[in-house]
N, C-alpha and C positions, 0 to 999 in steps of 0.2 A: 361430399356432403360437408357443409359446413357444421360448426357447433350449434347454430343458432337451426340451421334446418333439424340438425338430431332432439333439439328440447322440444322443434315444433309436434315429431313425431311423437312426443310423450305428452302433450297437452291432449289427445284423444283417448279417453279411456276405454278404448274399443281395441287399439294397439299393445296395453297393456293384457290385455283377455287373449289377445294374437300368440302375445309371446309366451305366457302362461300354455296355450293349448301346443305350442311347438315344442315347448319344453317338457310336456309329458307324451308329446307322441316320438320323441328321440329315448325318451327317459334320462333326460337330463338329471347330473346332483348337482348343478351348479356350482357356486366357488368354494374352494377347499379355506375352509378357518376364515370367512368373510361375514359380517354380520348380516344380519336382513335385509338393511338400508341399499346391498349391493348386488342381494339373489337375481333381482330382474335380469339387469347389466351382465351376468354370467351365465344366465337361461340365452338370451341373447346370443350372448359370443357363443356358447356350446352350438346352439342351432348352426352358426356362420360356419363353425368349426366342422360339425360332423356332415352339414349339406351344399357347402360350396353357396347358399344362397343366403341371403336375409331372411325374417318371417313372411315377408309380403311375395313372398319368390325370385326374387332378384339374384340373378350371381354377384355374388360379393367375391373381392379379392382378401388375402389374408390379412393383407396390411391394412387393409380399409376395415376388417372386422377388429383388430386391434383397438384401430380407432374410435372407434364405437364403445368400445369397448371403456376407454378410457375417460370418450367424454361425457358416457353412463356416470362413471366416477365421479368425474367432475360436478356434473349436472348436480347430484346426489348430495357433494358433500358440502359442511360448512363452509371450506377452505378456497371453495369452484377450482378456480386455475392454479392455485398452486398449491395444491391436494396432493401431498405426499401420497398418499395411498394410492392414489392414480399412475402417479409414477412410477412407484416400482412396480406394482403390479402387469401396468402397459409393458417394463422395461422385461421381467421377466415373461409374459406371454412371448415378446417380441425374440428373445434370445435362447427360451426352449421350450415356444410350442409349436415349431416346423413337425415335429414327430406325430404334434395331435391331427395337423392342420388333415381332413380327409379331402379337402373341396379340391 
């Protein structure tokens, strides 16, 4: 998926209510010390995280929910592409969340 397909999927606000409803049926907390502007993008990754799939039921791989994840971040921030906070965040999910990964 490209970046420009993942903004496509948040122009429907119907996907937003998707990801909000999968996130209280895993019982998502979302991200650890991240402001509001990012809860979505962490609701998000959690679901990829604990079900092996997207919201929409797709199997997603872990690396491809990373990136999702990231370009949530991006999407979000004022900075788009070179959004520190995207970086490290992507960089640490990437180097210690094998342990979370259940899919």
């Amino acid at each position: 998926m490209t970046f420009e397909d993942y903004c496509a999927l948040w122009q429907d606000p119907q996907y937003e209510d998707l990801v909000r409803a999968k996130a209280v049926e895993i019982q998502s907390d979302g991200c650890s010390r991240a402001s509001e502007l990012y809860q979505l993008g962490c609701y998000e990754h959690d679901v990829a995280y604990r079900t092996g799939h997207d919201v929409n039921g797709n199997t997603i791989s872990r690396k491809e929910a990373d990136r999702r994840f990231r370009f949530f971040m991006r999407m979000r921030s004022p900075f788009k592409i070179v959004s520190p906070m995207s970086w490290w965040r992507w960089i640490a999910v990437r180097c210690f969340g094998r342990s979370s990964w259940c899919g």
